[in-house]
DSSP file (Angstrom, degrees, kcal/mol; ACC not computed):
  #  RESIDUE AA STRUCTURE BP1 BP2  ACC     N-H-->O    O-->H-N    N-H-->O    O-->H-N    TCO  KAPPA ALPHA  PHI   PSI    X-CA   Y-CA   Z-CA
    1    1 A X              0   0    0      0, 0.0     2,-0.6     0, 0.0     0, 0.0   0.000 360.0 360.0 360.0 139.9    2.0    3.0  -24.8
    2    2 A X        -     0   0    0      1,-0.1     2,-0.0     2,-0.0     0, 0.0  -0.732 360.0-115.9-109.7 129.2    3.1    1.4  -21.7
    3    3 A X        -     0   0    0     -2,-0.6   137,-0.2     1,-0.2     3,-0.1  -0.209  14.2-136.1 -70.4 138.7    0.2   -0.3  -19.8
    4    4 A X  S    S+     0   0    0      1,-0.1   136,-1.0   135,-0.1   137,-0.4   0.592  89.2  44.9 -74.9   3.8   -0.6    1.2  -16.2
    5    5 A X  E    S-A  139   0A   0    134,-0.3     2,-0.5   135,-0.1   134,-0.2  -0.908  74.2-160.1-147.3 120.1   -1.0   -2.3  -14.2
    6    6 A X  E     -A  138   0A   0    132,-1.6   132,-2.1    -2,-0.4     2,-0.2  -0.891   7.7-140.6 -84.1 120.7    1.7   -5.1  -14.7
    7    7 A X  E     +A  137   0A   0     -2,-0.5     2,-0.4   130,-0.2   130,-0.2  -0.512  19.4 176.2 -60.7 137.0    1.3   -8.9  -14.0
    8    8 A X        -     0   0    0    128,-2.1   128,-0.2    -2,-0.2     6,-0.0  -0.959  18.4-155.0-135.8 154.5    4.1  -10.9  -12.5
    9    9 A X  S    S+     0   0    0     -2,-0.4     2,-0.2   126,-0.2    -1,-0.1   0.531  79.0  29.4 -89.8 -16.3    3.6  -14.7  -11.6
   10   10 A X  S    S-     0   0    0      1,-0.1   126,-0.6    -3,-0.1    -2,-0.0  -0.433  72.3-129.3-126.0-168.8    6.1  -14.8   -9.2
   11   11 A X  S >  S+     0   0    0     -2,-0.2     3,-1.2   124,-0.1    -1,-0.1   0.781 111.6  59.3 -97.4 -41.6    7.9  -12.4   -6.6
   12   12 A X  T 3  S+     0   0    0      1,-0.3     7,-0.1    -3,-0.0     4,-0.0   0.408  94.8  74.4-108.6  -9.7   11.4  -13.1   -7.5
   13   13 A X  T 3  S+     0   0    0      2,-0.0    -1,-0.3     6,-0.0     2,-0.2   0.537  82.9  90.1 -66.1 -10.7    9.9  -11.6  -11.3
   14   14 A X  S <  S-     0   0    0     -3,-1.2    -3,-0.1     1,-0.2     5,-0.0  -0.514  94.4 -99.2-111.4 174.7    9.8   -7.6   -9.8
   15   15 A X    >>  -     0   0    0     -2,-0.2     4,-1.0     1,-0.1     3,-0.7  -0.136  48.2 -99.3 -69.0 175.0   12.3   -5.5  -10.1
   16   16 A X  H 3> S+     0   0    0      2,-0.2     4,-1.6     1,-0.2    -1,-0.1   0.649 119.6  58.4 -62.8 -17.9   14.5   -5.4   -6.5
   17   17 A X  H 34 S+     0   0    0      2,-0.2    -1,-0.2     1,-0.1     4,-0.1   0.674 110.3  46.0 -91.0 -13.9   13.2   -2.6   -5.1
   18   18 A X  H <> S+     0   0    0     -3,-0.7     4,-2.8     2,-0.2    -2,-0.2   0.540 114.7  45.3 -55.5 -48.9    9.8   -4.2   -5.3
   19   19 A X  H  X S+     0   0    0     -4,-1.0     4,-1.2     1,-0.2     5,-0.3   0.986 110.5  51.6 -86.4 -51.6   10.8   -7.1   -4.1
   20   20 A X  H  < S+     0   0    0     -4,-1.6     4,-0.4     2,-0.2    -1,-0.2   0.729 109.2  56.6 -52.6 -43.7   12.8   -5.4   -1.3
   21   21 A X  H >> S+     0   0    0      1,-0.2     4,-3.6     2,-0.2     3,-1.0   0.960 106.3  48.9 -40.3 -79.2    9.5   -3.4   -0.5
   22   22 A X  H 3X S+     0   0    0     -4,-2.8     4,-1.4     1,-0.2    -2,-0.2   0.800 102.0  58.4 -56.5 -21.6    7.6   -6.4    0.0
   23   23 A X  H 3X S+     0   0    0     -4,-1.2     4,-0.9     2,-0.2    -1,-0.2   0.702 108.7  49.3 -61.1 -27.9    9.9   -8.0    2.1
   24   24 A X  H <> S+     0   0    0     -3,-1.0     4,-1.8    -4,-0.4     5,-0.3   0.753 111.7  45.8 -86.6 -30.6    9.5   -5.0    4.4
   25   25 A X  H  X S+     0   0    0     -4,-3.6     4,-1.5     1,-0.2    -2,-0.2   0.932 103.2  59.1 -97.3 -11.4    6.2   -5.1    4.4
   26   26 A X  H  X S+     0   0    0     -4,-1.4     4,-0.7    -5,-0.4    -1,-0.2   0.888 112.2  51.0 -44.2 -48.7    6.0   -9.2    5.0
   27   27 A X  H >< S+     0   0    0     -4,-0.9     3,-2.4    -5,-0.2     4,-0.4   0.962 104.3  53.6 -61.8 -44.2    8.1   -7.8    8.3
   28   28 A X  H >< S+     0   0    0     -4,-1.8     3,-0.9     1,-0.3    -2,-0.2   0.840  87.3  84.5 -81.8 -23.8    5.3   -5.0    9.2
   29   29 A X  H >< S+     0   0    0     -4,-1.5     3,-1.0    -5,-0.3    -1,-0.3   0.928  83.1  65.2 -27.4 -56.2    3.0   -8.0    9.0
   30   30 A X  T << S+     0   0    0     -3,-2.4     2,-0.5    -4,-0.7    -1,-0.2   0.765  96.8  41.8 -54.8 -35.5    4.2   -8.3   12.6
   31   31 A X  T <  S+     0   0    0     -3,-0.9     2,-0.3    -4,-0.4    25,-0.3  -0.401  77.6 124.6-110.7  69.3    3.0   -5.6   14.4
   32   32 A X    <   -     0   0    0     -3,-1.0     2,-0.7    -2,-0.5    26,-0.2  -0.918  58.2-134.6-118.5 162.2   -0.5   -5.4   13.1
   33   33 A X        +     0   0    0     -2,-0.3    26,-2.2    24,-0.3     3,-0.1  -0.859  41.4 157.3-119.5 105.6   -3.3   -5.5   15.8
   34   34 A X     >  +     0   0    0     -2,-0.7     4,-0.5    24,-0.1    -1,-0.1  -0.198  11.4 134.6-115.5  30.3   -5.7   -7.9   14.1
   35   35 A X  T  4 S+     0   0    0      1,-0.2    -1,-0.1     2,-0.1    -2,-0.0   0.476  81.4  29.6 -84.5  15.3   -8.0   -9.6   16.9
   36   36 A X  T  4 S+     0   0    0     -3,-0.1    -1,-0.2     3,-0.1    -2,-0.1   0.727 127.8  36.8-118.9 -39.5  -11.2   -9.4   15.6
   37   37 A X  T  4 S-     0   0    0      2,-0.1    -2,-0.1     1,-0.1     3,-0.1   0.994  88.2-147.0 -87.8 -71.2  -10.6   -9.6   11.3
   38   38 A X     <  +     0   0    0     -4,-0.5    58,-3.0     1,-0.1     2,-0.9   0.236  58.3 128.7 119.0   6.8   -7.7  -12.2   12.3
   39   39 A X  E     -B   95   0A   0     56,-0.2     2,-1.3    -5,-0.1    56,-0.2  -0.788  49.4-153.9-101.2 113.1   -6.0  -10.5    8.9
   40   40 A X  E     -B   94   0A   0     54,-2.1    54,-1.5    -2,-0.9     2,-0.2  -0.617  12.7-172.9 -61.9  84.1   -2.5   -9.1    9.1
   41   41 A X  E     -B   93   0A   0     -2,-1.3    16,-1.2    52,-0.2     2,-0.3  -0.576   7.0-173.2-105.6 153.7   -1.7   -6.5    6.9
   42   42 A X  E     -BC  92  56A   0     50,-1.1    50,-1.2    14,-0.2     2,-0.5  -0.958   3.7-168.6-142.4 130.2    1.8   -4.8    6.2
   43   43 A X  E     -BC  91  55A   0     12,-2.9    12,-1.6    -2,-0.3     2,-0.5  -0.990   4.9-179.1-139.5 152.7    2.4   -1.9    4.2
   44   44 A X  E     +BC  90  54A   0     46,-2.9    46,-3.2    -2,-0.5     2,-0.3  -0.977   2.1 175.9-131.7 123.3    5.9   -0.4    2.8
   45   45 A X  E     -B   89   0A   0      8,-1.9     2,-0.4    -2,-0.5    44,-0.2  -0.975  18.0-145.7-143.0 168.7    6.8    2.5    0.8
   46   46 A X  E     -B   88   0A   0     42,-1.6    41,-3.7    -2,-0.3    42,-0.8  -0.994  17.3-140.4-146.6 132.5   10.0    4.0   -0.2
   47   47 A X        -     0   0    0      4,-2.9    40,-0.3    -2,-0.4    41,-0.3   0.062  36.3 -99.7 -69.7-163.3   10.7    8.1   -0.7
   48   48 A X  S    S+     0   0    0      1,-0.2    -1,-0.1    38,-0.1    38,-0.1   0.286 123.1  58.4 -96.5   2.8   12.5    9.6   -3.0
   49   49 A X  S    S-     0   0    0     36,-0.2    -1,-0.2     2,-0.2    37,-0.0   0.524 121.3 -96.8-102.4  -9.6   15.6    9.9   -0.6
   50   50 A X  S    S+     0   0    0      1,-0.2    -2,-0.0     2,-0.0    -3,-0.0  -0.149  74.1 152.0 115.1 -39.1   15.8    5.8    0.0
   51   51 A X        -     0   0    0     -5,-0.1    -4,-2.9     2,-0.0    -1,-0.2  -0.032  35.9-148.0 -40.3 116.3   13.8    6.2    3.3
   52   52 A X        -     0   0    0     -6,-0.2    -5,-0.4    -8,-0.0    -6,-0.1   0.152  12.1-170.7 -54.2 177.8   11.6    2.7    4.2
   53   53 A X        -     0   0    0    -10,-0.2    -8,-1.9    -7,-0.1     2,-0.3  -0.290   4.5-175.4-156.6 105.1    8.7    3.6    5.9
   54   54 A X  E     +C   44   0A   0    -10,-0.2     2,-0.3    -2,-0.1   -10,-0.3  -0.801   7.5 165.4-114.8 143.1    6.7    0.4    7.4
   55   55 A X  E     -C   43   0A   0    -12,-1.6   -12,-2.9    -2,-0.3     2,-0.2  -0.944  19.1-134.8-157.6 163.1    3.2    0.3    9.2
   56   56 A X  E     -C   42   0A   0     -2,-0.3   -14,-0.2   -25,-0.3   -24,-0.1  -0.732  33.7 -88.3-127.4 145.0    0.3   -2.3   10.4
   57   57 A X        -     0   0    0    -16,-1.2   -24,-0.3    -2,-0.2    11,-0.2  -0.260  38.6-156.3 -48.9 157.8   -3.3   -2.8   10.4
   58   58 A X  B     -G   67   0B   0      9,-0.8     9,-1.7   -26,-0.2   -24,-0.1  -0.886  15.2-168.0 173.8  83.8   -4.5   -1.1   13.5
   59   59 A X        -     0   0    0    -26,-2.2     8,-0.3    -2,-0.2     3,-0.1   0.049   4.7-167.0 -98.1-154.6   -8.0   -2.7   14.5
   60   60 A X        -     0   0    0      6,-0.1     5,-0.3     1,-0.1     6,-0.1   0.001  35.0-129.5 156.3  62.5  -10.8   -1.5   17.2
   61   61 A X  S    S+     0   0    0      2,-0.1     2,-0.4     3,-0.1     5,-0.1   0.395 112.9  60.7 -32.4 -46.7  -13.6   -3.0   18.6
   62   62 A X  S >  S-     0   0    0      1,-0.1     3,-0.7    -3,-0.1     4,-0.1  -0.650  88.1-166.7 -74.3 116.1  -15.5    0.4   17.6
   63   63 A X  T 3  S+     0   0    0     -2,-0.4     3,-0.3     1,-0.3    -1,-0.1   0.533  75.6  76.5-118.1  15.4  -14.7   -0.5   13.6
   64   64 A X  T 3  S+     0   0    0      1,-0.1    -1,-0.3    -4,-0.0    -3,-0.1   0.450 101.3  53.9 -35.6 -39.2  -15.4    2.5   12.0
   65   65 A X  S <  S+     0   0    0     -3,-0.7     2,-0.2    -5,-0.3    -2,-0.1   0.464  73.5 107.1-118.7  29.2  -12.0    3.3   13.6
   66   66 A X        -     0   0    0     -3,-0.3     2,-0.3    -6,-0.1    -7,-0.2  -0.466  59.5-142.1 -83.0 156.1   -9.8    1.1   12.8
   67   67 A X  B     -G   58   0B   0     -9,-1.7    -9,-0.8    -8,-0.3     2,-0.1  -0.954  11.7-129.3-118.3 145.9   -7.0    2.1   10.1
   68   68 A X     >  -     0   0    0     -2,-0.3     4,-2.7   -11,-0.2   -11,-0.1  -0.435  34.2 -97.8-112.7 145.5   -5.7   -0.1    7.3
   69   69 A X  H  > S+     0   0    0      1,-0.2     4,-2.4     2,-0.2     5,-0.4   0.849 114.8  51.9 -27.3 -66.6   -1.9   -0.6    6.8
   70   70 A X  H  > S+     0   0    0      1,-0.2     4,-2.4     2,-0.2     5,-0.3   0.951 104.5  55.4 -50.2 -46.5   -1.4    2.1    4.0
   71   71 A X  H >> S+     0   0    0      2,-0.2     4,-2.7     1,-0.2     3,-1.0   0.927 106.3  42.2 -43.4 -67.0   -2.9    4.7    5.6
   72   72 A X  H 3X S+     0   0    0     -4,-2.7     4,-2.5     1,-0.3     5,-0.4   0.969 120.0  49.7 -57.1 -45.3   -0.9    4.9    9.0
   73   73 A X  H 3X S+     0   0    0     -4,-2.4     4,-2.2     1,-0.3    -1,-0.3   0.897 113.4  48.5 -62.1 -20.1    2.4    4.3    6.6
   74   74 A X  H <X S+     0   0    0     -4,-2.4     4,-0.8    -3,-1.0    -1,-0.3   0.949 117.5  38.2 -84.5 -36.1    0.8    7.2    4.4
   75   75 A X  H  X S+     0   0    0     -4,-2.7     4,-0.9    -3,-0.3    -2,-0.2   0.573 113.0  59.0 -93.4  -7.1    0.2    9.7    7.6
   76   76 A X  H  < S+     0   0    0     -4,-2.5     4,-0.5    -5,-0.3     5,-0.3   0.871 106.8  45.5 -80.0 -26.7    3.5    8.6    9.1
   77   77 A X  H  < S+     0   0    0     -4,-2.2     7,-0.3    -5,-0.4     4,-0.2   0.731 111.1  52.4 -80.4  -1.1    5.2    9.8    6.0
   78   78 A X  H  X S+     0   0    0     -4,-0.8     4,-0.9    -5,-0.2     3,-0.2   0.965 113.5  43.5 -77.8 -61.2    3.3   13.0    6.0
   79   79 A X  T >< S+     0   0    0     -4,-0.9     2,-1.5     1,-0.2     3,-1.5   0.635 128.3  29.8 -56.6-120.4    4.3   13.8    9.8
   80   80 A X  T 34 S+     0   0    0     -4,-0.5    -1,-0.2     1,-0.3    -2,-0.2   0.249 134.7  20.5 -34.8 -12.6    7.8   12.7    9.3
   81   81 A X  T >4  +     0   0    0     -2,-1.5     3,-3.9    -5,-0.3    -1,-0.3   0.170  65.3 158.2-152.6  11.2    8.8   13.4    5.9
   82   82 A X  T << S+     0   0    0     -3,-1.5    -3,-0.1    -4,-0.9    -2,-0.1   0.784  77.8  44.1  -4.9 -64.5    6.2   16.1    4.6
   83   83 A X  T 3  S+     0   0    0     -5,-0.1     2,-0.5     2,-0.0    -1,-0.3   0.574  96.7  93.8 -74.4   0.0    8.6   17.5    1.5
   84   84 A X  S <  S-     0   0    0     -3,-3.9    37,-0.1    -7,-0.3    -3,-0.0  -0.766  71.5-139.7-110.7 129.1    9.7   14.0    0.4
   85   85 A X        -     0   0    0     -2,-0.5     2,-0.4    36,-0.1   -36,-0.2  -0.305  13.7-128.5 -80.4 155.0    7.7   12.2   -2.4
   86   86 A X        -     0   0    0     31,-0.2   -39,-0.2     1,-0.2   -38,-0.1  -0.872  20.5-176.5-107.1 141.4    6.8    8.3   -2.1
   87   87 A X        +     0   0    0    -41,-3.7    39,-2.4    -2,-0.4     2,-0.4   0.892  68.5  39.4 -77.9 -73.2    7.9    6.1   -5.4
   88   88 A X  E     +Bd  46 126A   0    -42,-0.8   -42,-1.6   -41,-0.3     2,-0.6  -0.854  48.8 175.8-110.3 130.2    6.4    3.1   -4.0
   89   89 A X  E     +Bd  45 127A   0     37,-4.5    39,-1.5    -2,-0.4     2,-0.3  -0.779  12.6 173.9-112.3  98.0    4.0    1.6   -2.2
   90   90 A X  E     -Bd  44 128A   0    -46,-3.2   -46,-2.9    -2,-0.6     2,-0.3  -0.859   6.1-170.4-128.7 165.3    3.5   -2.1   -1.5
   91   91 A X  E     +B   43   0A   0     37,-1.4     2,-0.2    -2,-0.3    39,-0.2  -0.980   4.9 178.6-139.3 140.3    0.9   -4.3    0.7
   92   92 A X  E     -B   42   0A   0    -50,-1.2   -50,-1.1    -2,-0.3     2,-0.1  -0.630   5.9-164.9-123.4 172.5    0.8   -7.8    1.7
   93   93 A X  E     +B   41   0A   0     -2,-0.2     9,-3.4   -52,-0.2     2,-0.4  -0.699  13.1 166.6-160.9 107.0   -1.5   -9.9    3.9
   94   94 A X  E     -B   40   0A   0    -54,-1.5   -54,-2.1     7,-0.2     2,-0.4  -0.933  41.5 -98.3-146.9 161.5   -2.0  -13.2    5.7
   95   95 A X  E >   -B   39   0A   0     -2,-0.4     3,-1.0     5,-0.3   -56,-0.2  -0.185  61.7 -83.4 -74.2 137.4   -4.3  -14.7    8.3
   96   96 A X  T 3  S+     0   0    0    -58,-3.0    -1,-0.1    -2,-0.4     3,-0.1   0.116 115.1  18.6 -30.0 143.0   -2.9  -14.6   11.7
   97   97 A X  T 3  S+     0   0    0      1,-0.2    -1,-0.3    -3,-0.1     2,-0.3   0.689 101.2 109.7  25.4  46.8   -0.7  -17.5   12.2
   98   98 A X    <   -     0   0    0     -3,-1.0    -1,-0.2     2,-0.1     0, 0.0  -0.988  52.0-165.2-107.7 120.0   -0.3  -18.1    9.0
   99   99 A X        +     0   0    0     -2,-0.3    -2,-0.1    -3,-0.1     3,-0.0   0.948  64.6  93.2 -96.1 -25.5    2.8  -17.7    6.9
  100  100 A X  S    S-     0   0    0      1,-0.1    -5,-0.3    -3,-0.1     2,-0.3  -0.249  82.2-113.9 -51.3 145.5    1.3  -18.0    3.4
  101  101 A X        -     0   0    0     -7,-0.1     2,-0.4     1,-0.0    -7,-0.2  -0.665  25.6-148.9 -87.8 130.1    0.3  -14.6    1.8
  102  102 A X        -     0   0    0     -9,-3.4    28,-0.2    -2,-0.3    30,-0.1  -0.840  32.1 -93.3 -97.5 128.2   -3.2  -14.2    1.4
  103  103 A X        +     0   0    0     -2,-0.4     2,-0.2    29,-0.1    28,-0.1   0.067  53.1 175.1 -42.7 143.2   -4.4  -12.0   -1.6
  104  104 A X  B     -E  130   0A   0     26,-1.2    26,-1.1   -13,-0.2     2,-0.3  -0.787  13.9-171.8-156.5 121.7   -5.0   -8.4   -0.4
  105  105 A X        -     0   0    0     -2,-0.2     2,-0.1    24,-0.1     3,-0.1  -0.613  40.1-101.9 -74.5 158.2   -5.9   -5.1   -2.4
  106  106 A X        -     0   0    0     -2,-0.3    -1,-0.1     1,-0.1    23,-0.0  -0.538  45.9-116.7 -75.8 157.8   -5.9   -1.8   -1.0
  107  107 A X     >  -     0   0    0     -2,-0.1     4,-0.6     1,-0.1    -1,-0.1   0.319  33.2 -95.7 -68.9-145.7   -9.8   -0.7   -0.1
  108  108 A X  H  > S+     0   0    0      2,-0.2     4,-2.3     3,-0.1     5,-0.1   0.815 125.9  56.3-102.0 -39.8  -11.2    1.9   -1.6
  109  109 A X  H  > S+     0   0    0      2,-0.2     4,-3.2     1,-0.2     5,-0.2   0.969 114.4  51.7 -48.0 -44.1  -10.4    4.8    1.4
  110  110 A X  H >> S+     0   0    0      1,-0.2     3,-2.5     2,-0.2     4,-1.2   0.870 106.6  47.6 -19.4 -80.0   -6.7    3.4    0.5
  111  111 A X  H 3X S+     0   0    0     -4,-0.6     4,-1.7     1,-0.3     5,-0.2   0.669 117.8  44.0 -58.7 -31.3   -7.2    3.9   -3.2
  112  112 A X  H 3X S+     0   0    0     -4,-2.3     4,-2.7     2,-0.2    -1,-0.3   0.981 113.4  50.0 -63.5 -48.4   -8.6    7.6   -2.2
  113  113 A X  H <X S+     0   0    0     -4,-3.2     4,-1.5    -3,-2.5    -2,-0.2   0.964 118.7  36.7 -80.6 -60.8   -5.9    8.4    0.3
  114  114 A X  H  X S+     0   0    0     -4,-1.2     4,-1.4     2,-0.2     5,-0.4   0.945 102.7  63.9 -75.8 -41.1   -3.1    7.5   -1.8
  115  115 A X  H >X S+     0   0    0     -4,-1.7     4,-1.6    27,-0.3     3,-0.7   0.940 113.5  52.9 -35.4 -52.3   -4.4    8.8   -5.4
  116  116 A X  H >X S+     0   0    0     -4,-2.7     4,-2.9     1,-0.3     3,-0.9   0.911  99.3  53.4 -35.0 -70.8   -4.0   12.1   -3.0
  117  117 A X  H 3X S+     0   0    0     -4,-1.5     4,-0.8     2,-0.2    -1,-0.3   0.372 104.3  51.7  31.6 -72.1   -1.3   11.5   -2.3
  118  118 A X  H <X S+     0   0    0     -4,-1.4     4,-1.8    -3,-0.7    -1,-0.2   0.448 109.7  54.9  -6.2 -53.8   -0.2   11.3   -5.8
  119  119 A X  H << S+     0   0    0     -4,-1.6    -2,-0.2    -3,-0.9    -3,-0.1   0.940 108.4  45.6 -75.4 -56.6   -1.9   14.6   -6.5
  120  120 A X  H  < S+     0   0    0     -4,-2.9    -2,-0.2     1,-0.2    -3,-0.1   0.861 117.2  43.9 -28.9 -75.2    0.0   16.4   -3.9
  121  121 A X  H  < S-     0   0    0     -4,-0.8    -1,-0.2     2,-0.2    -2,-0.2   0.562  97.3-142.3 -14.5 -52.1    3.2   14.9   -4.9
  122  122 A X  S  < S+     0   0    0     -4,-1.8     2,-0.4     1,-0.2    -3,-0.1   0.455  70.0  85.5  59.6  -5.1    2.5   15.4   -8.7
  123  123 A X  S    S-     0   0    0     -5,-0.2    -1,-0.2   -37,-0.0   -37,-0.2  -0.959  87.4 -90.8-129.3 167.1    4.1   12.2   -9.6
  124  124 A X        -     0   0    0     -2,-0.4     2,-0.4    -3,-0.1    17,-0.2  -0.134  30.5-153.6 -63.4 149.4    2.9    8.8   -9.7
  125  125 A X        -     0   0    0    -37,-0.0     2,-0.7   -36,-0.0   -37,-0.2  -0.993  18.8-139.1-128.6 124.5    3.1    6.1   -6.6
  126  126 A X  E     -d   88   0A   0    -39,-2.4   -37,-4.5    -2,-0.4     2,-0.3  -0.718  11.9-152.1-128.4-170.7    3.3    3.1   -7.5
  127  127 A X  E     -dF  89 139A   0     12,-2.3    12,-1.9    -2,-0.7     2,-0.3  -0.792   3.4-160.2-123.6 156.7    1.4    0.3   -5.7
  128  128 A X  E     +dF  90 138A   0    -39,-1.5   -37,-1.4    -2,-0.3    10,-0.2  -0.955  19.0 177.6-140.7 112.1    2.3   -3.6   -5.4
  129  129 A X  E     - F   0 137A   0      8,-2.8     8,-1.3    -2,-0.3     2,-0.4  -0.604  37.7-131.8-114.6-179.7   -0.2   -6.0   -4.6
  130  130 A X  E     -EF 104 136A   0    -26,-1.1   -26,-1.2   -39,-0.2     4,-0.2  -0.873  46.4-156.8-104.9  94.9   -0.8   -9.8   -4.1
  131  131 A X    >   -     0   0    0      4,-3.0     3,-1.0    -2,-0.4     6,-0.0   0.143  26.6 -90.2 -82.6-157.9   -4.0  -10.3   -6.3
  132  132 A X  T 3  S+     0   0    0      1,-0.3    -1,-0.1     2,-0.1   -29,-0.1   0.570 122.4  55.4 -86.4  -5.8   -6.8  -12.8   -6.3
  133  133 A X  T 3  S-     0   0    0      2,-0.2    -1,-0.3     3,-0.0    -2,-0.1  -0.257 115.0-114.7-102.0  32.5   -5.3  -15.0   -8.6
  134  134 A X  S <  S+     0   0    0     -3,-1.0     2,-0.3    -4,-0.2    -2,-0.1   0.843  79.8 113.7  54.8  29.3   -2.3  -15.2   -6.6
  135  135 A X  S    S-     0   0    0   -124,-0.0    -4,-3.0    -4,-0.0  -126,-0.2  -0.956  75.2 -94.4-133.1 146.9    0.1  -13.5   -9.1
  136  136 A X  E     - F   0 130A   0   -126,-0.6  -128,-2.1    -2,-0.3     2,-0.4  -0.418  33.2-158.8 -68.5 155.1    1.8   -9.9   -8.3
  137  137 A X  E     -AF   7 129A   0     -8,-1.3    -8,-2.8  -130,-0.2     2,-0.6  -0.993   3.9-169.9-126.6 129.5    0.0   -6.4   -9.7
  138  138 A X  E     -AF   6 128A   0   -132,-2.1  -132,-1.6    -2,-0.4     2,-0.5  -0.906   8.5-157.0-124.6 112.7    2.2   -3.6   -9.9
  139  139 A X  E     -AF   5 127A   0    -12,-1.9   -12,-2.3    -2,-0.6  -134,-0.3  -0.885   6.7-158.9 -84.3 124.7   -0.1   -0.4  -10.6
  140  140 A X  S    S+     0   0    0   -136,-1.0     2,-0.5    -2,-0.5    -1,-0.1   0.548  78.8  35.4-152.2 -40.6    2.3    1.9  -12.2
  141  141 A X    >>  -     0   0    0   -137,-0.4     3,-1.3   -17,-0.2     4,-0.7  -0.954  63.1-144.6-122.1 116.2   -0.6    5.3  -11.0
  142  142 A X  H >> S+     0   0    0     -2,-0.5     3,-1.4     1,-0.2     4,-1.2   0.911 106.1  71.1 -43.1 -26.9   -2.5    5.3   -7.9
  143  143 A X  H 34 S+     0   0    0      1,-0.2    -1,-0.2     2,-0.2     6,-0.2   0.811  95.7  57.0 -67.3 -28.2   -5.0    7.1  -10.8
  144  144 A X  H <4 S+     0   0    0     -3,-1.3     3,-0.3     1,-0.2    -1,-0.2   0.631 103.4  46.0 -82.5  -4.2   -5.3    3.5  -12.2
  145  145 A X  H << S+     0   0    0     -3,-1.4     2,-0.6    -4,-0.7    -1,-0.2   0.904 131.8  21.8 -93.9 -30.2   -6.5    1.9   -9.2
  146  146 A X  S >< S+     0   0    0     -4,-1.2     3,-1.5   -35,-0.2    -1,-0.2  -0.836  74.7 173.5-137.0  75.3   -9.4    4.8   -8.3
  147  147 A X  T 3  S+     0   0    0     -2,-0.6    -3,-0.1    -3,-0.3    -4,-0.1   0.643  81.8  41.4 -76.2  19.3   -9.5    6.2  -12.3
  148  148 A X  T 3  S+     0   0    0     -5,-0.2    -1,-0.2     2,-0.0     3,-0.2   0.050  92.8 163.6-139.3  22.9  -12.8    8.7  -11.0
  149  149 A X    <   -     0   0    0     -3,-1.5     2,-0.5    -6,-0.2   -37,-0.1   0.029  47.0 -95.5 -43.6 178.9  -11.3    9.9   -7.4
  150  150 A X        -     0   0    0    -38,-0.1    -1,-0.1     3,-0.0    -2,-0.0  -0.795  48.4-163.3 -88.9 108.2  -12.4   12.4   -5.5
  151  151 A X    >   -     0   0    0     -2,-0.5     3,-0.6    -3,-0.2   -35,-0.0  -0.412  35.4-118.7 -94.5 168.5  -10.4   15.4   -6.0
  152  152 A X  G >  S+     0   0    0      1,-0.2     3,-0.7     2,-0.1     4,-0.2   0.550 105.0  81.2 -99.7  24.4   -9.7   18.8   -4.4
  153  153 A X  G 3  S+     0   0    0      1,-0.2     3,-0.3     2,-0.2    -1,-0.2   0.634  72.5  70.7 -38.5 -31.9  -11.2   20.2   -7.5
  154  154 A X  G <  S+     0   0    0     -3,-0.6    -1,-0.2     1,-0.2    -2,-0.1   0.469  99.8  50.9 -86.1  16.0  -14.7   19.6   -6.3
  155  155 A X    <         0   0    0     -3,-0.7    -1,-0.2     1,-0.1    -2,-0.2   0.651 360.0 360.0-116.0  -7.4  -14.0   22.5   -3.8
  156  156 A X              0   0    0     -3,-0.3    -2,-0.1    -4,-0.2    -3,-0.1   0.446 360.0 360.0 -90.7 360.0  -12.8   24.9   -6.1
C-alpha cells in the first residue's frame, strides 16, 4: 500500500514537476498583498494539459475577506479552465522581506476548497507543502489532508 503523505528533506529530493511547481509558486510569492499578516504566500498548480496557474495571498483590513493563495489559484482555474483537471498543487511562504521559506500548511477552508475540488474532478490533487519541521510533505489526496470534509452529500 502506498502511503498518502510523503517526506522529503530537501527540495532538490521531489520529483521535477514538484520542484518546478514550487519554484512558480516561490515567484507568486511576489505579488501577494500582505500588509497587515506580513506573510507572503504563493500558490501553483499544474492541469492536466501542462497549464501553470500562479496566485497570492490577497489581504484586507476587513479580514474575514481576505483570500489565501490556493484559493484565488483554485477560482482562477475554475473561471479559466473549468473542463481541465489540476494534478498538482503546491504552496510556499515567507515573511515579507525575507527570502527564507517559512513553514506554511494550507488552512482548513484550503483543505475544504480543494478536497472539492478533488471531488468534482474525480481524481486526486496532489498538494506540496513546506512543513513545521522544515522538510517537504507531498499529500498524494487532498482527502488526506481533510479525511472528514464536508461533502455535497450532506445535501442530498
Amino acid at each position: 500500500m502506498i502511503s498518502s503523505i510523503s517526506h522529503f528533506d530537501h527540495l532538490e529530493d521531489l520529483d521535477s514537476e514538484s520542484k518546478y511547481l514550487v519554484h512558480k509558486a516561490k515567484d507568486a510569492t511576489a505579488h501577494a498583498y500582505a500588509p497587515y499578516s506580513k506573510f507572503c504566500v504563493g500558490a501553483a498548480l499544474i492541469l492536466d494539459d501542462g497549464t501553470v496557474i500562479t496566485a497570492a495571498n490577497q489581504e484586507n483590513a476587513a479580514y474575514p475577506l481576505c483570500m489565501c493563495a490556493e484559493r484565488v489559484a483554485l477560482y482562477a482555474k475554475a473561471s479559466a479552465h473549468p473542463e481541465k483537471r489540476i494534478l498538482k498543487l503546491a504552496v510556499v511562504a515567507h515573511k515579507k522581506n525575507h527570502k527564507e521559506l517559512s513553514p506554511a500548511a494550507c488552512c482548513g477552508s484550503c483543505r475544504q476548497v480543494i478536497l472539492e475540488f478533488e471531488h468534482r474532478q474525480n481524481k486526486p490533487i496532489e498538494v506540496i507543502m513546506y512543513g513545521p519541521d522544515k522538510k517537504w510533505i507531498k499529500v498524494h489526496s487532498a482527502a488526506a489532508l481533510l479525511p472528514w470534509g464536508f461533502g455535497k452529500e450532506a445535501f442530498e
